[in-house]
C-alpha positions in Angstrom: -29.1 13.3 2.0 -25.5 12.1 2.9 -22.6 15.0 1.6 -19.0 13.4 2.1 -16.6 15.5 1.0 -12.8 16.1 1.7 -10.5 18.8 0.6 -7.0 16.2 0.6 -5.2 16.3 -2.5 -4.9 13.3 -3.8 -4.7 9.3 -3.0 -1.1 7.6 -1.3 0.4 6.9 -4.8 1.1 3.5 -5.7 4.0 2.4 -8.0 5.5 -0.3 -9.9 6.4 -2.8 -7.8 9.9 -3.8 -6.9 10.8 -6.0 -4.0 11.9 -2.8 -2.0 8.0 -1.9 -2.1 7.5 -4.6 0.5 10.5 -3.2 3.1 8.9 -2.7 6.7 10.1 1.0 7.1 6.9 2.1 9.2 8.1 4.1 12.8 7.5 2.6 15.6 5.6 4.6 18.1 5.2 4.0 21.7 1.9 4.2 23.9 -1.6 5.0 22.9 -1.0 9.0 21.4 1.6 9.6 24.1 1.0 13.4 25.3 4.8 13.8 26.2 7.1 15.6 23.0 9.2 13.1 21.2 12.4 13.1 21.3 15.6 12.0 19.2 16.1 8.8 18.9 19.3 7.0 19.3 19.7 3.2 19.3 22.6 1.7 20.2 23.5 -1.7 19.4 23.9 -3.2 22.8 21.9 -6.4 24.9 18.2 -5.6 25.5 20.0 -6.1 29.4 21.4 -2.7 29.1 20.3 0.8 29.7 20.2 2.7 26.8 20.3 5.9 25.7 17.0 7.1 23.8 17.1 10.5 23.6 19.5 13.7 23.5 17.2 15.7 25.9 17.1 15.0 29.8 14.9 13.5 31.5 14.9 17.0 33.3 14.1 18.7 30.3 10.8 15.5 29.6 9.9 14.0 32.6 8.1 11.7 30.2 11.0 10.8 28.3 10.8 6.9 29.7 7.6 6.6 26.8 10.5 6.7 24.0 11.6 3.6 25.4 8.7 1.6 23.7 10.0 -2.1 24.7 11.2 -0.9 27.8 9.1 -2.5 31.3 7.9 1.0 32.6 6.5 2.1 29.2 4.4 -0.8 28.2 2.8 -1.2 31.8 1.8 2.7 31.1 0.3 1.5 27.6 -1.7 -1.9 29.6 -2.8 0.2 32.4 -4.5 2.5 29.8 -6.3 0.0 27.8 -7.4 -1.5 30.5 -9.2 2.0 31.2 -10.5 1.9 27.8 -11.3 -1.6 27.7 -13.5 -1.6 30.5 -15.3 1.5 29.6 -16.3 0.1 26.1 -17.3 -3.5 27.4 -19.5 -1.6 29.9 -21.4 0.1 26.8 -25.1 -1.5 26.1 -24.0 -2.2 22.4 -20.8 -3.0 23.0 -21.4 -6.8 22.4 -23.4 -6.9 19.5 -20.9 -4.7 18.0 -17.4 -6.4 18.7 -19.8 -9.8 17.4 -21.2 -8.3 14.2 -17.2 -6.9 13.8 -16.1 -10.5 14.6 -18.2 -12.0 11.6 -17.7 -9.6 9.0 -13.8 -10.4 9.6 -14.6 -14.4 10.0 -16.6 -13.9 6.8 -16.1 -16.5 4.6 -17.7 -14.1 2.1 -14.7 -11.9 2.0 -12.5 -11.8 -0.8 -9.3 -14.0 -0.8 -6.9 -11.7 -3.2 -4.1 -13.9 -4.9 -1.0 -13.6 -6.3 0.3 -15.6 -9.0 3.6 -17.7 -8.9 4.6 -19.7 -11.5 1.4 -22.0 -12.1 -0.3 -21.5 -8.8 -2.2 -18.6 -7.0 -1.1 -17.8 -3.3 -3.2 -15.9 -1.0 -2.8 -15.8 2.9 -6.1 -15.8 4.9 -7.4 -15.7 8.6 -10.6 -16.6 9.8 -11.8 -18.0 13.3 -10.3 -21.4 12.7 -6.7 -19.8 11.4 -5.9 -16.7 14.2 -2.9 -16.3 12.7 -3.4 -17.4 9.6 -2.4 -20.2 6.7 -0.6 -19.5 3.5 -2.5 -21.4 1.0 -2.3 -21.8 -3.0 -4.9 -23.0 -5.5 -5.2 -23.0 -9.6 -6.8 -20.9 -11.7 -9.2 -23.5 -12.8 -10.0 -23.6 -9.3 -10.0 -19.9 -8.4 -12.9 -19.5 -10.6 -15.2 -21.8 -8.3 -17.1 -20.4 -5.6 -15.5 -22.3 -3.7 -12.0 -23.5 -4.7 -10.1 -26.2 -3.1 -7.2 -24.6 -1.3 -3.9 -26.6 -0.5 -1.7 -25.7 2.6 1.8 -24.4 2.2 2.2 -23.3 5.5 -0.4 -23.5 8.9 1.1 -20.4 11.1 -1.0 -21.6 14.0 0.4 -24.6 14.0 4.1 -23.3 14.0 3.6 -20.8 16.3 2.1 -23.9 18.4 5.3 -26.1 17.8 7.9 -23.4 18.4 5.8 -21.6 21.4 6.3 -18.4 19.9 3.7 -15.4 18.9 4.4 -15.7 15.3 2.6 -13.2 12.8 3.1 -13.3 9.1 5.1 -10.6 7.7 5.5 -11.6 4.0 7.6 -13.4 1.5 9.4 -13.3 -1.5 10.3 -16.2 -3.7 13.0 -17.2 -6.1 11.9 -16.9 -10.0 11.3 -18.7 -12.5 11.0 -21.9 -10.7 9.4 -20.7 -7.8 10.4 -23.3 -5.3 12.6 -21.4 -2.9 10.8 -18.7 -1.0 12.2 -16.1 1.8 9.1 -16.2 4.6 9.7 -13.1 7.1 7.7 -13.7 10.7 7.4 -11.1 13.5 7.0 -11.7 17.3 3.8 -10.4 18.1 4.3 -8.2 15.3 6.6 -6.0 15.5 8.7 -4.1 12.9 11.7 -6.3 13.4 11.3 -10.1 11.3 12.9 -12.9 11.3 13.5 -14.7 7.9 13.5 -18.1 7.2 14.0 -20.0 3.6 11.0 -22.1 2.9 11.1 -24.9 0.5 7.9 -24.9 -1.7 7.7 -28.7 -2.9 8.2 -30.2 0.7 6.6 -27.4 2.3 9.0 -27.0 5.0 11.6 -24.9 6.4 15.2 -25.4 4.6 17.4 -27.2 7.3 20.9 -24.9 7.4 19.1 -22.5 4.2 19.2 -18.9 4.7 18.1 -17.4 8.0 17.9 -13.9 9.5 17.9 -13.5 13.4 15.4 -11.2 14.6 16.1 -7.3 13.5 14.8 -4.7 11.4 15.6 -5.4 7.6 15.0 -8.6 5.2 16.7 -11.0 2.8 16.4 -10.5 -1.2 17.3 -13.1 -3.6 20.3 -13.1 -5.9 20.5 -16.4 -7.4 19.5 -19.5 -5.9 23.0 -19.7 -3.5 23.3 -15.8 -2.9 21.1 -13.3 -1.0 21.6 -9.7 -0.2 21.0 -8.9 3.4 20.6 -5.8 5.3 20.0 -6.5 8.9 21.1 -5.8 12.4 25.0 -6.9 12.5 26.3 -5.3 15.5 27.5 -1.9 16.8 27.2 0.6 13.6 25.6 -1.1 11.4 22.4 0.5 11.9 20.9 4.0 11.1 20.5 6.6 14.0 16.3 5.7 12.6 17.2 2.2 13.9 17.3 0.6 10.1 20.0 -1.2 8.4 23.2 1.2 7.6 24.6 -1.5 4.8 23.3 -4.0 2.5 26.2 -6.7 1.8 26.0 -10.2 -0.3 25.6 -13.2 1.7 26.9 -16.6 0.3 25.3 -20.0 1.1 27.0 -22.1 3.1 28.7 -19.5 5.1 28.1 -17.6 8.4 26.1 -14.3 7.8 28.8 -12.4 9.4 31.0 -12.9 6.6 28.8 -11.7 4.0 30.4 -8.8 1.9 29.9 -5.0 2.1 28.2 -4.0 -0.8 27.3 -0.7 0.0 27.4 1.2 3.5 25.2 4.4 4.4 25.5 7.2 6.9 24.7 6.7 10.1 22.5 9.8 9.6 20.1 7.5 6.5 17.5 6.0 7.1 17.6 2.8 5.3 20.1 1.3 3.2 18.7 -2.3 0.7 19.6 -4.3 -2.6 18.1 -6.7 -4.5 17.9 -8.5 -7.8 15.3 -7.8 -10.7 14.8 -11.0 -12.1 12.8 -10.0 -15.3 14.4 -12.6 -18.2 16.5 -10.6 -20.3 17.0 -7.6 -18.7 18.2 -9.1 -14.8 19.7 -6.3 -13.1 21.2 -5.7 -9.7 20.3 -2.2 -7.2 21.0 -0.8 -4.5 18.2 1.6 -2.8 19.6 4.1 -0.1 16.6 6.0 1.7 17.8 9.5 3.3 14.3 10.3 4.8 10.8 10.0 3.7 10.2 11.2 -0.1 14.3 11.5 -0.4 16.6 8.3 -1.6 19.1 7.7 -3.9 19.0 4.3 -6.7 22.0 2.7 -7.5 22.9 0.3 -10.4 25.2 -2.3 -9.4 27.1 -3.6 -11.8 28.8 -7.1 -12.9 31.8 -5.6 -11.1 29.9 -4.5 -8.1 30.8 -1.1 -8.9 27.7 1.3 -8.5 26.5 4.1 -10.2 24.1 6.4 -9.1 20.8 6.9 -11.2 21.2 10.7 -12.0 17.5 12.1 -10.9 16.1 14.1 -8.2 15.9 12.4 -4.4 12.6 13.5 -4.2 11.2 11.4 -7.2 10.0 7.9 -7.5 12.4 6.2 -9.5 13.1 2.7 -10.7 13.6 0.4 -13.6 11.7 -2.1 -15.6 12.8 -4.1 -18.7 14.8 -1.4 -20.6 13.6 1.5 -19.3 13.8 3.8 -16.5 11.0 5.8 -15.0 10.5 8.9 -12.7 7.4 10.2 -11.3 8.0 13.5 -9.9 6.7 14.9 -6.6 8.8 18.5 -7.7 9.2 20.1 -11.1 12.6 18.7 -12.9 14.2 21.2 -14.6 16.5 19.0 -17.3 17.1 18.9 -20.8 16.2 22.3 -22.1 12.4 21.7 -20.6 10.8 21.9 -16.9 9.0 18.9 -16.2 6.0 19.4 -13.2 5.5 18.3 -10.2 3.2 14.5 -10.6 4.4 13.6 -14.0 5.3 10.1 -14.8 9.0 10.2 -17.1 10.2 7.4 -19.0 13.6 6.9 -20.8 16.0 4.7 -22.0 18.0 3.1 -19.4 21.2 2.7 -20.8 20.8 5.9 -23.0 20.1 8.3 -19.7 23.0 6.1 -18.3 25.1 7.3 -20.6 24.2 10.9 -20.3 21.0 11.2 -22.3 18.1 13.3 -21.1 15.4 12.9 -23.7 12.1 11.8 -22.3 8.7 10.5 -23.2 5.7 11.9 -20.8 3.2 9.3 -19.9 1.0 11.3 -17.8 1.2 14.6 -16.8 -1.2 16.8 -14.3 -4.0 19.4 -14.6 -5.7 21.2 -12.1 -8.7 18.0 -12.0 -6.2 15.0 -12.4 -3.3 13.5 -10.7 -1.3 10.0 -11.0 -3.0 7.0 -8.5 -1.0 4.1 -9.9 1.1 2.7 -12.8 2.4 -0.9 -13.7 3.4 -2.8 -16.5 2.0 -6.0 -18.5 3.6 -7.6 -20.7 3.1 -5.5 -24.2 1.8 -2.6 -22.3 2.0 -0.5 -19.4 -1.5 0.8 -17.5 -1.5 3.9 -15.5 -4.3 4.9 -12.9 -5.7 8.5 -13.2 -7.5 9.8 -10.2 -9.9 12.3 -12.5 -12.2 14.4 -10.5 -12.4 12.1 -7.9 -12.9 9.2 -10.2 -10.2 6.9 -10.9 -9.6 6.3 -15.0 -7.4 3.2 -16.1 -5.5 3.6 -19.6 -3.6 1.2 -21.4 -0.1 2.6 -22.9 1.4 1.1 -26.0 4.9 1.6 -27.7 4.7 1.9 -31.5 6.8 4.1 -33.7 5.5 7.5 -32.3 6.0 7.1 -29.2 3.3 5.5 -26.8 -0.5 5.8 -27.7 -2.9 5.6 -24.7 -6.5 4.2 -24.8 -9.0 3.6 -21.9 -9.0 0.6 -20.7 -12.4 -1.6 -21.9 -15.4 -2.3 -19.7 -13.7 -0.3 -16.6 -16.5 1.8 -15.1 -17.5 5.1 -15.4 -17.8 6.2 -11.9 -15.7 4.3 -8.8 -12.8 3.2 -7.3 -10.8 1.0 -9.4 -7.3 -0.4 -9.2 -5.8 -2.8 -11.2 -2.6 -5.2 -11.6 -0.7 -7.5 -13.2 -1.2 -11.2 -13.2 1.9 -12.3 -14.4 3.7 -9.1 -16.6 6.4 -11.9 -17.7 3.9 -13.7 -19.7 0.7 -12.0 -20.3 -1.0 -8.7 -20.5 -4.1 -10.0 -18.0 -4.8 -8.4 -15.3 -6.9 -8.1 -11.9 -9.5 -5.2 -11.4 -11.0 -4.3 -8.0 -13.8 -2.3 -8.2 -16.2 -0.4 -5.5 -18.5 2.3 -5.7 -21.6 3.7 -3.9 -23.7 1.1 -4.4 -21.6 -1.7 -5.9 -19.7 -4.2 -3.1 -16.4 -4.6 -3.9 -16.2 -6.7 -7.0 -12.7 -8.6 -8.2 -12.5 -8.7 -12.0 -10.1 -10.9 -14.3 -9.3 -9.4 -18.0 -7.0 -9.3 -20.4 -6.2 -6.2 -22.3 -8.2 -6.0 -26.0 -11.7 -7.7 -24.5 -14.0 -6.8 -21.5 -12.8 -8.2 -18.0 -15.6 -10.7 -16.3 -16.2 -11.1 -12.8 -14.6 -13.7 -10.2 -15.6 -12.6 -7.0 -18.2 -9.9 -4.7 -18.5 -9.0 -1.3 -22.3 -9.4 -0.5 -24.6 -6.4 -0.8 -26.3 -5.6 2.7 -29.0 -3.2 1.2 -31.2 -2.8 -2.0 -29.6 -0.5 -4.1 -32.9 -0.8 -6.8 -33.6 2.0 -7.9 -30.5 4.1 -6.4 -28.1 5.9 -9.6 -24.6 8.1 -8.6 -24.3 11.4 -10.4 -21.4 13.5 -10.0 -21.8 17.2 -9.6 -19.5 20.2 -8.9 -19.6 23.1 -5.8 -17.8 26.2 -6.6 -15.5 27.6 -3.9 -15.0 31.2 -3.4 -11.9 31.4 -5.0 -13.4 29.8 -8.2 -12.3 25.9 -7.0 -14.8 23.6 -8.6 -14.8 20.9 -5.8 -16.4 17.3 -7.3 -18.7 15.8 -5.1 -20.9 12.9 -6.1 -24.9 12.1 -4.8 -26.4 8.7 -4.7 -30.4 9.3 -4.8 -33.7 7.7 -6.1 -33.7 8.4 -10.1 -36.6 9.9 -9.8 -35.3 12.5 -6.9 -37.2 15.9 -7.8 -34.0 18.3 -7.3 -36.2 21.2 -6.3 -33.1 21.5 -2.9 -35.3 20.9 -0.4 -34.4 17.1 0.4 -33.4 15.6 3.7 -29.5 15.3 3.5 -26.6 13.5 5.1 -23.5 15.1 4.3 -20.1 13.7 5.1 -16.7 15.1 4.2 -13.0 14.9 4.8 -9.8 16.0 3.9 -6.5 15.6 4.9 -2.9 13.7 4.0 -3.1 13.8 0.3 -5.5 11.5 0.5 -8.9 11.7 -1.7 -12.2 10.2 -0.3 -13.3 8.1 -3.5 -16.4 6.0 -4.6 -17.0 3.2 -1.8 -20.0 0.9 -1.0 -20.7 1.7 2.6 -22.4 -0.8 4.0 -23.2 0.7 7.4 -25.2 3.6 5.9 -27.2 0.3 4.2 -27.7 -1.0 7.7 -28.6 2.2 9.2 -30.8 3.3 6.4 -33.8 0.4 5.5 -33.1 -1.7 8.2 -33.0 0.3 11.4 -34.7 3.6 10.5 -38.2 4.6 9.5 -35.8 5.1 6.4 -38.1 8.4 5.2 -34.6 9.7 4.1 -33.5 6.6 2.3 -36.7 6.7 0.3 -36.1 10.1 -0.6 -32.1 9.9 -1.1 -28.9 9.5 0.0 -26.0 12.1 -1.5 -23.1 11.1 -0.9 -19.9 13.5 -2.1 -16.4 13.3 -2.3 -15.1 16.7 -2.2 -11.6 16.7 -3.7 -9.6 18.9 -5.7 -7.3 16.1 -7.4 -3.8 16.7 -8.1 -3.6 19.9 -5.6 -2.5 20.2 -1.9 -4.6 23.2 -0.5 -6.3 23.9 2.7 -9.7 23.2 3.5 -12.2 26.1 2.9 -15.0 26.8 4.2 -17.5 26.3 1.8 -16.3 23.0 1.0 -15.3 21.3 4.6 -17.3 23.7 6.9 -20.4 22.9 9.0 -23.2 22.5 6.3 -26.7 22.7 6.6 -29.3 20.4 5.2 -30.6 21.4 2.1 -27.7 22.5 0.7 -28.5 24.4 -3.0 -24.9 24.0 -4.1 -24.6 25.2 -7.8 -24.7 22.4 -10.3 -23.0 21.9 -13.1 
């Protein structure tokens, strides 16, 4: 048997979507797992000529304080001169060819799955293979999406620009300017690193927009206002970046005029991490923010008004907060005590905008944690919102509707019983369909396309690599011995005799809230029937995700320890 297992909490939560979701604010970190401490970090806002300061401490006190300097000469030899080490060890390895080529064509694959996003009438989707290194963005219709193989149109070849300009280009993202869809921001990284460049892109000719919008190269990004205004928070000289080396202000930047004279809108502390605006452009209910970010898990929303004045969104810095159409949500990653009532830690709040604006408190609880569930995702369509529920280990979609009582919640029809599942919203301004990616054990990834009240169908699926005939998942329970009942699931024959005295692979982890859910595993395929006298395979393969959902504990050990073969866990 195969036992996976890990004791982590819970899966990286995933949210409703707002152009914030999409700001680079991952830490740079220099070297390959650099043994030296890290230190402070200062950056100043001087020519890459100078020296600068990176650190309070000495380089008495770290004699490998010259690592913190991670574009300096001295630290990147260090990092060459060590995969060079590596690199020669691995090419030296008997398997090491067939590997990095069987690697190379599963990520050449035609077969994989090009994942789209909708705008306005056409479906974008950005893909790399061996002819595109660095990629093409590339749009097609629905019509068309529904082909095995659609016919693709080029918006934009990043090969060939990075061959024009002579520059390591590597796509960072986009954003473009609703409801027409014909202005788009693209964001490009040298070699790619955290700081982008941004560029406006005109969709119709496909090319770059001659004197449009355009960020030099920094840490931060452009958000639309309106088709001649932008908000911009970017790199604009001595203090106007965080001690964490992100923008301290956000301002509103005019077309037609330099980027230097764009407008404070709001400034931060030098001591924040990351100050950004931007524009929700939902019809009806368009709406201005501004999001300052203290530290990770800690950040302040802002309402700006027709004024520019801003007003604060009155809610705990630790919760994940935002607005959609009317209302205003909170999901909670500490209890709330407000109104009368204490709300718990992973709850997902909703309210009234203007009425909590205005000092009201009263809320309506769309999900709320036990001791086996906890919140994956949530998102909204356009009569109903969905939320994802990571249940035991298995994730659980439910559609939420507002009628007179409040919202009623039903599960979401034809999602399966057992797997990994996410879903979103096709276009939440027009429709209630949706995409659904699902996985599990012995299912390749499969995309789905549905639409809330009938059963989604299929549009694509990764290709199997084993025969799964004859294979079924179950999910059973261990008990810990503090009473825990830790899910685990077992993929075996359906005729398995459970008599405890099958050949087992077990597999487990744990760690940063993150669960170990359902997923076909292709290699275990490959390593089972194919390359094996596959004895085991005949007889079965268990396969467990040990997880206690909604709960940050540490690993015990009769959950993550050593465990033998044969293992007569209780079953329940």
């Amino acid at each position: 048997m195969v036992v996976s297992g890990g004791c982590a909490a819970r899966q990286p939560i995933r949210h409703l979507e707002n152009p914030m979701s999409k700001t680079p604010i991952a830490w740079m970190l220099a070297g390959l797992f650099a043994a030296a401490p890290m230190a402070h970090v200062a950056h100043a806002q001087e020519s890459r000529a100078q020296e600068n300061r990176i650190s309070d401490v000495s380089e008495t006190e770290d004699p490998h304080l010259w690592l913190e300097d991670v574009e300096g000469a001295r630290a990147l030899d260090w990092v060459r001169e060590r995969n060079a080490i590596s690199q020669s060890h691995f090419e030296a390895q008997p398997r090491f060819i067939q590997l990095r080529d069987d690697l190379l064509a599963i990520l050449d694959s035609d077969d994989r799955i090009p994942y789209v996003e909708k705008r306005g009438e056409y479906y974008y989707n950005f893909w790399r293979d061996r002819n595109n290194e660095r990629g093409v963005w590339r749009r097609t219709t629905l019509e068309e999406y529904r082909k095995p193989s659609p016919r693709w149109e080029t918006v934009l070849d990043l090969d060939a620009l990075a061959a024009a300009e002579e520059e390591n280009w590597v796509w960072a993202g986009n954003s473009c300017l609703r409801p027409a869809y014909e202005r788009c921001l693209v964001n490009l990284s040298r070699g790619g690193a955290d700081a982008t460049v941004t560029r406006e892109f005109d969709l119709p000719s496909r090319s770059f927009v001659e004197g449009g919008f355009q960020r030099p190269e920094a840490k931060g990004g452009l958000q639309w206002i309106n088709a001649d205004n932008v908000y911009v928070y970017t790199d604009f000289g001595d203090g106007s970046m965080t001690e964490a080396g992100y923008p301290r202000t956000v301002r509103q930047w005019v077309r037609g005029t330099p980027m230097s004279e764009a407008e404070i809108v709001f400034e931060g502390r030098a001591d924040d991490m990351y100050i950004a605006g931007y524009h929700d452009h939902t019809p009806g209910f368009e709406r201005d923010f501004v999001s300052r970010t203290l530290a990770f898990y800690n950040d302040e929303l802002y309402v700006r008004g027709d004024d520019g004045a801003l007003e604060r969104i009155d809610a705990p810095n630790s919760a994940n907060k935002g607005v959609f159409r009317e209302h205003v949500y909170f999901e909670l990653r500490q209890p709330w005590e407000v109104g009368g009532r204490t709300y718990a830690a992973g709850s997902l709040l909703l309210a009234d905008l203007d009425a909590f604006m205005a000092g009201g408190r009263e809320f309506q609880v769309l999900f709320e944690p036990t001791s086996t569930t906890s919140l994956a995702s949530f998102g909204a369509l356009k009569d109903h919102l969905y939320i994802n529920v990571l249940e035991d280990v298995k994730n659980r979609i439910y559609i939420l509707t507002p009628g007179e009582d409040g919202w009623s919640r039903e599960p979401l029809q034809g999602a399966p019983g057992i797997g990994t599942v996410s879903i979103s919203a096709i276009d939440a301004d027009a429709s209630n369909a949706y995409f659904l990616t699902v996985t599990d054990y012995v299912t390749p990834t499969t995309l789905y396309i549905g639409e809330v009240g009938s059963d989604p169908e299929p549009l694509r699926q990764l290709p199997a690599f084993y025969d799964a005939q004859g294979l079924a998942i179950s999910q059973h329970f261990a008990t810990s011995k503090d009473g825990t009942r830790v899910p685990y699931f077992m993929v075996a024959r359906e005729d398995l005799d459970l008599d405890g005295d099958n050949p087992t692979l077990l597999y487990a982890y744990g760690g940063f809230e993150i669960s170990l859910t359902p997923g076909y595993n292709a290699s275990a395929g490959r390593a089972g029937p194919a390359r094996v006298a596959s004895t085991w395979w005949r007889t079965s393969v268990a396969v467990a995700s040990m997880a206690r959902a909604g709960t940050r504990r540490r690993c015990r050990r009769t959950a993550c320890g050593p465990t033998r073969t044969s293992p007569r866990w209780p079953r329940t």
